[in-house]
Biopython code that builds the backbone (N, CA, C, O; Angstrom):
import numpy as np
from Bio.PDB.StructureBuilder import StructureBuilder

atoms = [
    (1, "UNK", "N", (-6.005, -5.037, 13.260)),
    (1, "UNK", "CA", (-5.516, -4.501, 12.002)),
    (1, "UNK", "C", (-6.637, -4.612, 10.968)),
    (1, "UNK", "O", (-7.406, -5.567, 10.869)),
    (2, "UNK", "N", (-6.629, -3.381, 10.120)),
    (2, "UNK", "CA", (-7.378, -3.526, 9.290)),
    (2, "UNK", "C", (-7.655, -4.777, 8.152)),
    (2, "UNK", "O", (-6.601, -5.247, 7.724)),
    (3, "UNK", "N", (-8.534, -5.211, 7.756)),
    (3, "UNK", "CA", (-8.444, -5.819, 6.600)),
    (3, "UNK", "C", (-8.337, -6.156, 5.105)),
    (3, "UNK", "O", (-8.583, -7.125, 4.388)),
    (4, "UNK", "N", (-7.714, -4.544, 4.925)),
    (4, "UNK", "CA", (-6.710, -4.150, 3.428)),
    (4, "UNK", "C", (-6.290, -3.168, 4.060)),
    (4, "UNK", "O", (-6.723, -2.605, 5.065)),
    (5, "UNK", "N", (-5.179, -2.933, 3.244)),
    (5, "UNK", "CA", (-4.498, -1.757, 3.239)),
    (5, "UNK", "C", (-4.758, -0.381, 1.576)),
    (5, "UNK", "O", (-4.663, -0.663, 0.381)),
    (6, "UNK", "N", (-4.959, 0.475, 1.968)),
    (6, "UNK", "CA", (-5.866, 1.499, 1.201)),
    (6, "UNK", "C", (-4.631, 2.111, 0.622)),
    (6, "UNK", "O", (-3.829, 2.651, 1.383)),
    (7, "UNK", "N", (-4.426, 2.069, -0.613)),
    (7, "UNK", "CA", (-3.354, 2.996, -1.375)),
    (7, "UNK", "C", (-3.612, 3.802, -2.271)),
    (7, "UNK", "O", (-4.277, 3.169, -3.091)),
    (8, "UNK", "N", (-3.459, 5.040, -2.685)),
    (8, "UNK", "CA", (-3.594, 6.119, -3.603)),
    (8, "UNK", "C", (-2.259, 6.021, -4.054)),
    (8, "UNK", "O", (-1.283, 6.248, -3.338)),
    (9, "UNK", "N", (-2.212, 5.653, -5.343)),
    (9, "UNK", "CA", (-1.031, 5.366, -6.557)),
    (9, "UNK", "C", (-0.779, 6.538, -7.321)),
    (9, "UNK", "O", (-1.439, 6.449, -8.356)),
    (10, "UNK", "N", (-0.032, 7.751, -7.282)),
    (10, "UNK", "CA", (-0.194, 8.462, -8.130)),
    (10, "UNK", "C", (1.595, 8.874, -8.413)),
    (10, "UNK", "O", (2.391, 7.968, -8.166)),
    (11, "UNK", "N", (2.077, 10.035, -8.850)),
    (11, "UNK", "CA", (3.300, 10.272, -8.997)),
    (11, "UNK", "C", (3.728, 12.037, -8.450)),
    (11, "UNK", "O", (2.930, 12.966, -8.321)),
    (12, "UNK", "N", (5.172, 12.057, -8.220)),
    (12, "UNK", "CA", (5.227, 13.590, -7.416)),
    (12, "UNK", "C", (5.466, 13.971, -8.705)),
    (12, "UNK", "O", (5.564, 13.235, -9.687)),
    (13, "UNK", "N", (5.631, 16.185, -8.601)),
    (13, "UNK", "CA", (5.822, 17.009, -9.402)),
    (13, "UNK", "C", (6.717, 16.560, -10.632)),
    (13, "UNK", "O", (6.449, 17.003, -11.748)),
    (14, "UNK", "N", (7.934, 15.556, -10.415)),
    (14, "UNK", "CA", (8.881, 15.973, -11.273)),
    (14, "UNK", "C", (8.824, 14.316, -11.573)),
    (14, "UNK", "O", (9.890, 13.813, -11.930)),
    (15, "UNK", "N", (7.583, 13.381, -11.446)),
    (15, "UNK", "CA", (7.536, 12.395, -12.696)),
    (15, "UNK", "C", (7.800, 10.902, -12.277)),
    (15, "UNK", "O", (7.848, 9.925, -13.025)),
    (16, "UNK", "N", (8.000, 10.957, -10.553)),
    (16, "UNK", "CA", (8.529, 9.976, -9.999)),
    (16, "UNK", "C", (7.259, 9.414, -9.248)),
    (16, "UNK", "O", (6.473, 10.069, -8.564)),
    (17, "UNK", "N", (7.218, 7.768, -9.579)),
    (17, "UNK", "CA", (6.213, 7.215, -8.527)),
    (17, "UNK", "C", (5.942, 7.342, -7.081)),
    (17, "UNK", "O", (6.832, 7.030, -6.290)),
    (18, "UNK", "N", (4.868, 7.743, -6.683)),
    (18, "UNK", "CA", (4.723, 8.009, -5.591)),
    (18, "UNK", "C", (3.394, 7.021, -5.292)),
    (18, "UNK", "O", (2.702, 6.585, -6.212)),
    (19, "UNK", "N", (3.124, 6.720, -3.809)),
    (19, "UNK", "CA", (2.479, 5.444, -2.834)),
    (19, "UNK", "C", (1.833, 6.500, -1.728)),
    (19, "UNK", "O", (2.627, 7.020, -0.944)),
    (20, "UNK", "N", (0.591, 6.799, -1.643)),
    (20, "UNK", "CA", (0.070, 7.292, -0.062)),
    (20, "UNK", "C", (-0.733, 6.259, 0.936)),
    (20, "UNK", "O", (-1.855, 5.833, 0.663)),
    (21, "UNK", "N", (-0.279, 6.041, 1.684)),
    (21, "UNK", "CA", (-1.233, 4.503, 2.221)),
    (21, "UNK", "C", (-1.932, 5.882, 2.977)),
    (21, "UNK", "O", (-1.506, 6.996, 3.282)),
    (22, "UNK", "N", (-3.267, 5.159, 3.106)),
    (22, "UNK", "CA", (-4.272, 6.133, 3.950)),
    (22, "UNK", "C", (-4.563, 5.419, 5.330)),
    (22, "UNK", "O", (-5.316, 5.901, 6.176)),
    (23, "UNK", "N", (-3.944, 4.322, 5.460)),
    (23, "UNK", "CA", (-4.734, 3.609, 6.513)),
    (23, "UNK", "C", (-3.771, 2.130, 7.426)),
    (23, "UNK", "O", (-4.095, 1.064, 7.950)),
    (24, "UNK", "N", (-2.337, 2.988, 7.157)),
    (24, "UNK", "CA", (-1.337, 1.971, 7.763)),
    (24, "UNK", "C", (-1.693, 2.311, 9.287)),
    (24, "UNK", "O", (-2.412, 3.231, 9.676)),
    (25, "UNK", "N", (-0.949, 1.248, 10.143)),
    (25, "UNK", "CA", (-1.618, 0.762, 11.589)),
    (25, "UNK", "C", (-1.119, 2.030, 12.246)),
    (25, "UNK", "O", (-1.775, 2.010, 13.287)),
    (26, "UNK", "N", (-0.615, 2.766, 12.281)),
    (26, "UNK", "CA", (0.041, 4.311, 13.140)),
    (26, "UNK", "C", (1.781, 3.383, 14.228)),
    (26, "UNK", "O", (2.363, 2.301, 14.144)),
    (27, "UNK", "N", (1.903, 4.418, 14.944)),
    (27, "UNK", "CA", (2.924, 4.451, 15.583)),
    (27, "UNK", "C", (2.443, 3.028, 16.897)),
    (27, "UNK", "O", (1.356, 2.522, 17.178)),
    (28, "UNK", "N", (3.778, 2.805, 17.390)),
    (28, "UNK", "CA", (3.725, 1.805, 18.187)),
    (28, "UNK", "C", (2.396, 0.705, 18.187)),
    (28, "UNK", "O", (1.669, 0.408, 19.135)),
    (29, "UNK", "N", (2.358, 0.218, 16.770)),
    (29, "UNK", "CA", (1.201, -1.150, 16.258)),
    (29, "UNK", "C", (1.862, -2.315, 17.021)),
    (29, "UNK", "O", (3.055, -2.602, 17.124)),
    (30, "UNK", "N", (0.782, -2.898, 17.520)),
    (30, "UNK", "CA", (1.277, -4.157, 17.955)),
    (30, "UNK", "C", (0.469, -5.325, 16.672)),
    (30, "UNK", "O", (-0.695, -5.576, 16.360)),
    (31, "UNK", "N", (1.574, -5.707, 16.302)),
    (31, "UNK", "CA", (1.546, -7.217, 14.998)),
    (31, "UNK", "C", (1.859, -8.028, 15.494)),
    (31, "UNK", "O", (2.593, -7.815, 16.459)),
    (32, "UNK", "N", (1.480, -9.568, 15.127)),
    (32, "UNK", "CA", (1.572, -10.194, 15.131)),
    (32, "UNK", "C", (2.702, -10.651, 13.940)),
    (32, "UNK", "O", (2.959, -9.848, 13.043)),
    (33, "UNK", "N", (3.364, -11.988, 13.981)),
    (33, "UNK", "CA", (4.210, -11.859, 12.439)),
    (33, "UNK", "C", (3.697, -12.510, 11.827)),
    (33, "UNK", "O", (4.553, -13.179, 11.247)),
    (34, "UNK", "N", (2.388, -12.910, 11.417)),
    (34, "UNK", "CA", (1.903, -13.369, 10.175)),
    (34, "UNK", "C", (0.864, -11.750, 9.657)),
    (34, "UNK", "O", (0.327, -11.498, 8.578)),
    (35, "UNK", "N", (0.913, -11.037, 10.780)),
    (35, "UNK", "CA", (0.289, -9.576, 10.330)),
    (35, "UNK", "C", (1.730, -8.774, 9.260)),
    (35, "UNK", "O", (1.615, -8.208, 8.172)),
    (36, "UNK", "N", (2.888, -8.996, 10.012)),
    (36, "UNK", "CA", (3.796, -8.565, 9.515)),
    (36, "UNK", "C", (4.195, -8.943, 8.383)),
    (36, "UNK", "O", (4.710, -8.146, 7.599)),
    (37, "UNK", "N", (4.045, -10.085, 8.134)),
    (37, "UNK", "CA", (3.849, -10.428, 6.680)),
    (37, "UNK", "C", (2.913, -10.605, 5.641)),
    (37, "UNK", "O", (3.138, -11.073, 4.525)),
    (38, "UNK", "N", (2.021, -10.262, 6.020)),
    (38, "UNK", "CA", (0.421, -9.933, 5.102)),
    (38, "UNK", "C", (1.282, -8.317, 4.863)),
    (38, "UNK", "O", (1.860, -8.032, 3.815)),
    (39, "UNK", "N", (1.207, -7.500, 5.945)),
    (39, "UNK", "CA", (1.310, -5.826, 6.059)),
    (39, "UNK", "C", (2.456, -5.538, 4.690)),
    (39, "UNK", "O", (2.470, -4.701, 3.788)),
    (40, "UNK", "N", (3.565, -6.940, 5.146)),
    (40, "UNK", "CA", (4.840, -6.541, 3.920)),
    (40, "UNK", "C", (4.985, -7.026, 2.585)),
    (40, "UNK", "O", (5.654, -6.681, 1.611)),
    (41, "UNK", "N", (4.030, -8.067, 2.868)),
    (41, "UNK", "CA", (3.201, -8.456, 0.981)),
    (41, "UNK", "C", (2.868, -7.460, 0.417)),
    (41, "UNK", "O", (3.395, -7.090, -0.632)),
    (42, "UNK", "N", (1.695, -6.687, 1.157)),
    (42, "UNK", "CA", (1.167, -5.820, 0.984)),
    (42, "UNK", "C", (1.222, -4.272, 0.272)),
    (42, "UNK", "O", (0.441, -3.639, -0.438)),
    (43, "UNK", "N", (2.496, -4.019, 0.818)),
    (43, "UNK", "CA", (3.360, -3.169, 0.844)),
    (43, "UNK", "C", (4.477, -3.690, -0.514)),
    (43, "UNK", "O", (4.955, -2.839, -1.264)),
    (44, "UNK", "N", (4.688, -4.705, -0.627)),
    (44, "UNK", "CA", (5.460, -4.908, -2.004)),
    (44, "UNK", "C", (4.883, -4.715, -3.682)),
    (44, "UNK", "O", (5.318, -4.308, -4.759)),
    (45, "UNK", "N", (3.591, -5.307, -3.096)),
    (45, "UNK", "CA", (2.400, -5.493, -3.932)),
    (45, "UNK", "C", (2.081, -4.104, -4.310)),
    (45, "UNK", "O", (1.671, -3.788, -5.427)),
    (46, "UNK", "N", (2.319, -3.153, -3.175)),
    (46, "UNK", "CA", (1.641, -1.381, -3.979)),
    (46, "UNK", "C", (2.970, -1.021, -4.185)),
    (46, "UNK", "O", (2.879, 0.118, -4.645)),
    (47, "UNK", "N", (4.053, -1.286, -4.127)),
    (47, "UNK", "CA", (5.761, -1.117, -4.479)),
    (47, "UNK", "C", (5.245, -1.278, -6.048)),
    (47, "UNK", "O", (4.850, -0.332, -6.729)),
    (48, "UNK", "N", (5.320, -2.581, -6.468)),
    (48, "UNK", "CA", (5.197, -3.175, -7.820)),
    (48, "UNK", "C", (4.439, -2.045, -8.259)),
    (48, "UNK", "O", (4.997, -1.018, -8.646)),
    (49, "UNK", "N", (2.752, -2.228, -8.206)),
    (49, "UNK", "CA", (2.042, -1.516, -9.042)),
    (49, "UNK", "C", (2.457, -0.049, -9.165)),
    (49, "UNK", "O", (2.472, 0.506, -10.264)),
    (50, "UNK", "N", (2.789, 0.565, -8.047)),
    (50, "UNK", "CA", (3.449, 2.417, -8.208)),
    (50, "UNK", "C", (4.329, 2.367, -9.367)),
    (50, "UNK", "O", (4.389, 3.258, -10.214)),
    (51, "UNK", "N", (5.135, 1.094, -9.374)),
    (51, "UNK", "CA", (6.425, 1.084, -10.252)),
    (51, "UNK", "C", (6.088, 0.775, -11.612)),
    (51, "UNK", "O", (6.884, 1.126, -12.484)),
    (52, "UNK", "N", (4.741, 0.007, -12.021)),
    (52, "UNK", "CA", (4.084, -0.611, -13.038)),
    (52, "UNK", "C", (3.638, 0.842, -13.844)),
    (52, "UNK", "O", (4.029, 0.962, -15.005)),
    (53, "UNK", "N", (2.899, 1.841, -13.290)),
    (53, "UNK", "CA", (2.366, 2.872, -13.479)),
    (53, "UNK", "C", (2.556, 3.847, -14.519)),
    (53, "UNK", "O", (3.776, 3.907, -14.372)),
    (54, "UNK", "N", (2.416, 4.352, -15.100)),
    (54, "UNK", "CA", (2.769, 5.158, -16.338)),
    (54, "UNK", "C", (3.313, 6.867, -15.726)),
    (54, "UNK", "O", (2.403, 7.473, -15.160)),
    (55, "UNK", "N", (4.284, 7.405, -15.787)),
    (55, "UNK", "CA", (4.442, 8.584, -14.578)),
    (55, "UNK", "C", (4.358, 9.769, -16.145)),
    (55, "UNK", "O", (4.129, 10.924, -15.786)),
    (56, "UNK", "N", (4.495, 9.626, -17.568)),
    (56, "UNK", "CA", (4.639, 10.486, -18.121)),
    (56, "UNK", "C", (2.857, 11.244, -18.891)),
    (56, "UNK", "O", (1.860, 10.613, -18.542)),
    (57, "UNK", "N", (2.686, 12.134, -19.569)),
    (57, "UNK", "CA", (1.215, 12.705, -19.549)),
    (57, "UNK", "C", (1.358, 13.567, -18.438)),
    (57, "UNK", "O", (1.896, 13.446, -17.338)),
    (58, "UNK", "N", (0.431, 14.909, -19.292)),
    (58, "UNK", "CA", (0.022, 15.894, -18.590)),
    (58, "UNK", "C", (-0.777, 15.317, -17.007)),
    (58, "UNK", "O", (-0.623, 15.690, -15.844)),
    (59, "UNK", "N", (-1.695, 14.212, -17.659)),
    (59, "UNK", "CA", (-3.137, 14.355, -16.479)),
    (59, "UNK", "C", (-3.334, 13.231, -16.031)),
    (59, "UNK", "O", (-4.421, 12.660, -15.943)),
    (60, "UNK", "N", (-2.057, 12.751, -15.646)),
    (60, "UNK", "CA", (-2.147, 11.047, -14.949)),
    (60, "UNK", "C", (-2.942, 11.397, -13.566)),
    (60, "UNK", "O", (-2.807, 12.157, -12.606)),
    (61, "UNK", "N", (-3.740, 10.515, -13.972)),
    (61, "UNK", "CA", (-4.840, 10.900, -12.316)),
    (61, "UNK", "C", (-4.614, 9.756, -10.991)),
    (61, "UNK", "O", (-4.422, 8.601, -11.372)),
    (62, "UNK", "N", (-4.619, 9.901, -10.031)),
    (62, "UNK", "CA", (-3.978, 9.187, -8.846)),
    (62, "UNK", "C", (-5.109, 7.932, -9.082)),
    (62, "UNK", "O", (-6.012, 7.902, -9.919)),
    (63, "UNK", "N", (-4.915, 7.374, -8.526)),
    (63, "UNK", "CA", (-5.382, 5.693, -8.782)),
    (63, "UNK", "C", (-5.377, 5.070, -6.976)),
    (63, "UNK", "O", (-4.356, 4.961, -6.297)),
    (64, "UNK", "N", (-6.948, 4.699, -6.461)),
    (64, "UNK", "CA", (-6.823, 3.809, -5.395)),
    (64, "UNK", "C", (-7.002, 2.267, -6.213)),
    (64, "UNK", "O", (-7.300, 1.721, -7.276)),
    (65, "UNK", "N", (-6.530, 2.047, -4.700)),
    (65, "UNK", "CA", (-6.044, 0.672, -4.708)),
    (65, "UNK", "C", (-6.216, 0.308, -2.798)),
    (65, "UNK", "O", (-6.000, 0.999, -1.802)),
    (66, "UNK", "N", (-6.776, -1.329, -3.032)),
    (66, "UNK", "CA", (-6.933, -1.966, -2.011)),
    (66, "UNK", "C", (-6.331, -3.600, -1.712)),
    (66, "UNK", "O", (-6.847, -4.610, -2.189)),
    (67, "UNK", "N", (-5.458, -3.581, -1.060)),
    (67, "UNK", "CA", (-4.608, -5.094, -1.289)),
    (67, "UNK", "C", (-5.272, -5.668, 0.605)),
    (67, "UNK", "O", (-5.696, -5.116, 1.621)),
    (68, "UNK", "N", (-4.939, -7.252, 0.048)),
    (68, "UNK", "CA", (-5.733, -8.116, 1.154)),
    (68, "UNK", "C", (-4.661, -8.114, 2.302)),
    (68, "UNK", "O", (-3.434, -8.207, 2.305)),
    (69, "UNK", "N", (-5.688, -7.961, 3.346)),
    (69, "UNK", "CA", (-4.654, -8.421, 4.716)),
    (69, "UNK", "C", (-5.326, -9.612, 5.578)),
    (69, "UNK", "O", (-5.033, -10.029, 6.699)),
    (70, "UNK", "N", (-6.436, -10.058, 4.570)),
    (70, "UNK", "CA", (-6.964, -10.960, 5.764)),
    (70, "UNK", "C", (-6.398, -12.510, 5.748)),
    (70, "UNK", "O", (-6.918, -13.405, 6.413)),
    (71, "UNK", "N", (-5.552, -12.644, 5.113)),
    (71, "UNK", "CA", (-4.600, -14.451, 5.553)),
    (71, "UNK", "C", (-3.929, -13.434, 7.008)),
    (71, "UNK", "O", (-2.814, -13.952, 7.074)),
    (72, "UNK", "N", (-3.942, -12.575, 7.917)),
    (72, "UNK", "CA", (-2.819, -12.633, 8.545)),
    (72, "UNK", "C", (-4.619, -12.358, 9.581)),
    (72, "UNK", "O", (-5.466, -11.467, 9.509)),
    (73, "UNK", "N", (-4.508, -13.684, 10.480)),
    (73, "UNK", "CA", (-5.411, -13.169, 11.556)),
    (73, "UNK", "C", (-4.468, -13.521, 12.476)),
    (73, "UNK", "O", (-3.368, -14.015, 12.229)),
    (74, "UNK", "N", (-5.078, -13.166, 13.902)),
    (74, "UNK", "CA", (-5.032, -13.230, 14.987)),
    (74, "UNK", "C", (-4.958, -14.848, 15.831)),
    (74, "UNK", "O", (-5.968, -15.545, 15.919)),
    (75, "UNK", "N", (-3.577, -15.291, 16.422)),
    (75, "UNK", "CA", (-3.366, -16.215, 16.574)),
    (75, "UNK", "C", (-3.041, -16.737, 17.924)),
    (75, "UNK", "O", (-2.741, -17.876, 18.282)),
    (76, "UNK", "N", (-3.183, -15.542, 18.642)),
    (76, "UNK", "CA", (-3.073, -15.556, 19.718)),
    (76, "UNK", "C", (-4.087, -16.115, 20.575)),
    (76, "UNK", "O", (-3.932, -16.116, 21.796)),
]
sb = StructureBuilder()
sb.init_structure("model")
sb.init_model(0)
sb.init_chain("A")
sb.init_seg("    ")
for serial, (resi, resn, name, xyz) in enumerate(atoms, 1):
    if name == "N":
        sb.init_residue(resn, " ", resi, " ")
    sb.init_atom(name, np.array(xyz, "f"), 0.0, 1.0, " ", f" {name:<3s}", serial, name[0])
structure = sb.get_structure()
């Protein structure tokens, strides 16, 4: 698994926060559950900030963002 997770913060047509991860693990990921819980920190953490975000203005420009995944190593 990568060691952040890559988010573009921006909002859809009609004003509502929107989240694009560019770089979640794809279909059938094998995690570990301290991956699973870095991955869902992670994921709360770009929840919050999308929600923090200002959605009104003509020219709100999309916003990356990079949150940590490396407390979740490999323990196997």
């Amino acid at each position: 698994m990568d060691k952040a997770l890559h988010v573009i913060l921006c909002r859809t047509a009609d004003g509502r926060p929107l989240a694009t991860i560019r770089n979640f693990p794809g279909l059938d990921a094998d995690l570990f559950p301290d991956q699973l819980r870095a991955l869902a920190a992670a994921l709360l953490a770009a929840a919050d900030n999308c929600e923090a975000r200002p959605v009104d203005g003509k020219h709100l420009c999309p916003v990356k963002r990079s949150y940590d995944l490396s407390q979740a190593e490999d323990k196997a």
